[in-house]
N, C-alpha and C positions, 0 to 999 in steps of 0.2 A: 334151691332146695325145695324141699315137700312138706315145707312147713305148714300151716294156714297163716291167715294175716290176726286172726286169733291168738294163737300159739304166740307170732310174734310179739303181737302186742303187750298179750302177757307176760314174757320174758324181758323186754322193753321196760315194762313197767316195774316190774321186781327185781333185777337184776340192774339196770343201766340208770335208770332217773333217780333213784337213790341216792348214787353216786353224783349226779347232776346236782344234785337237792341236800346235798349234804350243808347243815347248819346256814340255811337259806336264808332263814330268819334272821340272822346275824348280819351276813354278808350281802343279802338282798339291795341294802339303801348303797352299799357302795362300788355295784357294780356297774363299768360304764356300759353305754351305748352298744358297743362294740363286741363287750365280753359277754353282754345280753344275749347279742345274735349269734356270736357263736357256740353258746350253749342252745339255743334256741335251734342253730343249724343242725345238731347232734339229735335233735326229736325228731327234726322234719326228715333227716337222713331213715332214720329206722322207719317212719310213717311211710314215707316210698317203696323202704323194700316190705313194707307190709300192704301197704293198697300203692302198687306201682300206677296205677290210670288217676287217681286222683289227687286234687290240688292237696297242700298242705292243711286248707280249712277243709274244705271237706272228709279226707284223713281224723283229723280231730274228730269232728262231727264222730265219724262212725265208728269209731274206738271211745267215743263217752271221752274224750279228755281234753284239754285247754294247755294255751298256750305255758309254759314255764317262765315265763314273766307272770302271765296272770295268777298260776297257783303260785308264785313264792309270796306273791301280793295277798293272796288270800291265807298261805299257813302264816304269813308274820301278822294279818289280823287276828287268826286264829289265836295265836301265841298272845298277844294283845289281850284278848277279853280273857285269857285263862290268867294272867299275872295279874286280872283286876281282884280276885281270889284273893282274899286277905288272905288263907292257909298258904297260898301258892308260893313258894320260893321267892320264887323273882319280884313279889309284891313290895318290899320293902326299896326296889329301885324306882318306885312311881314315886311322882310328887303327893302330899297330902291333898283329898277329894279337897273344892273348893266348898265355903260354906256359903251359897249364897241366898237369903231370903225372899228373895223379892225376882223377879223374872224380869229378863235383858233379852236383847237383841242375840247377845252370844252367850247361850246358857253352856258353857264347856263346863265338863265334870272336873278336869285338871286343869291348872294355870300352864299357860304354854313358858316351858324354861327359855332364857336369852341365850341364843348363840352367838359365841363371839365368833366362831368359826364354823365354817361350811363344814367341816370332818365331823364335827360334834350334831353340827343340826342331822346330817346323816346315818346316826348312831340311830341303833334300834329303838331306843326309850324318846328321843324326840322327833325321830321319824312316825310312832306309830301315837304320840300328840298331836301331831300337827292334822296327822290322817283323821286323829280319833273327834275331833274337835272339830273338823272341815264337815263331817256330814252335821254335826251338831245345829252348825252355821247351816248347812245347806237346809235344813230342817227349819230351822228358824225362819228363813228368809223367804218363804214361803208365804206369798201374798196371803191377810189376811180376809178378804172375799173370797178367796180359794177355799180356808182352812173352812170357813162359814158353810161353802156350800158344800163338803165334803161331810159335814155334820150334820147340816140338813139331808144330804141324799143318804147316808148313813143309819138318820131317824126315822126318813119314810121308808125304807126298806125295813125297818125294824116293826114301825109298824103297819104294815102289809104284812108279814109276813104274822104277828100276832092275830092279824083279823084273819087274815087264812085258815090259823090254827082255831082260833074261834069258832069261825063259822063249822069247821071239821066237826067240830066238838059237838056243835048245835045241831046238827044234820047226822049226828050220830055216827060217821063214818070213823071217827078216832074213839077210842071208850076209856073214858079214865076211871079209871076205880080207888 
């Protein structure tokens, strides 16, 4: 056809992945391996007939879009921080925030629920704990001579850039009234 790979893209986008993506965030933690790439195969088909010379990343790359593994991963984060919303709906299916006074190794804002069952750890509410909790860790674990000279290099930038402004001031090149 005489479409552009524009045209297609956009039609791809609004018309077909919709449909891909329908209640993602539900179904996301329990879909396997298999069912992944064949939805996965369903984007890379339309990316071809829209940039037939180019790989599949590349494709992405130039239609601005990511993989459908990566955004179903990113709208159930999304869905995630919007049901932290005490208004939100869905806020009453989190656990109660943790109260805790004193700083740990593992500052999680929820207490991770016990699964006794792999179906249940794969639900949306302890899939997006486990998630939510993992960067907390990752955060945490972060050498602290790291953190030290992250603060330090953080403060001399901070103040360099005050004496810059200073000196502007003092040279008359900036004028504060």
């Amino acid at each position: 056809s005489k479409a552009s790979s524009k045209d297609i893209v956009r039609i791809y986008a609004s018309v077909i992945r919709p449909i891909l993506e329908y209640a993602c965030q539900l179904l996301h933690c329990w879909l396997t391996d298999a069912q992944s790439l064949l939805l996965e195969s369903i984007q890379q088909r339309a990316l071809h007939i829209a940039f037939p010379c180019l790989s599949y990343e590349d494709a992405l790359t130039s239609s601005n879009m990511v993989s459908l593994k990566d955004r179903r991963h990113e709208l159930c984060n999304r869905l995630f921080e919007e049901c932290q919303v005490p208004t939100h709906k869905l806020n009453c299916l989190l656990p109660p925030l943790k109260e805790v006074t004193y700083t740990r190794r593992n500052n999680a804002k929820y207490p991770l629920p016990k699964c006794n069952t792999k179906r249940y750890k794969d639900s949306f509410i302890p899939y997006c704990l486990f998630n939510f909790n993992q960067w907390i860790i990752l955060i945490c674990d972060t050498p602290m001579w790291l953190c030290f000279m992250i603060l330090m290099l953080v403060s001399f930038i901070d103040f360099i850039h005050c004496t810059i402004i200073q000196s502007l001031i003092a040279n008359k090149t900036i004028y504060c009234e």
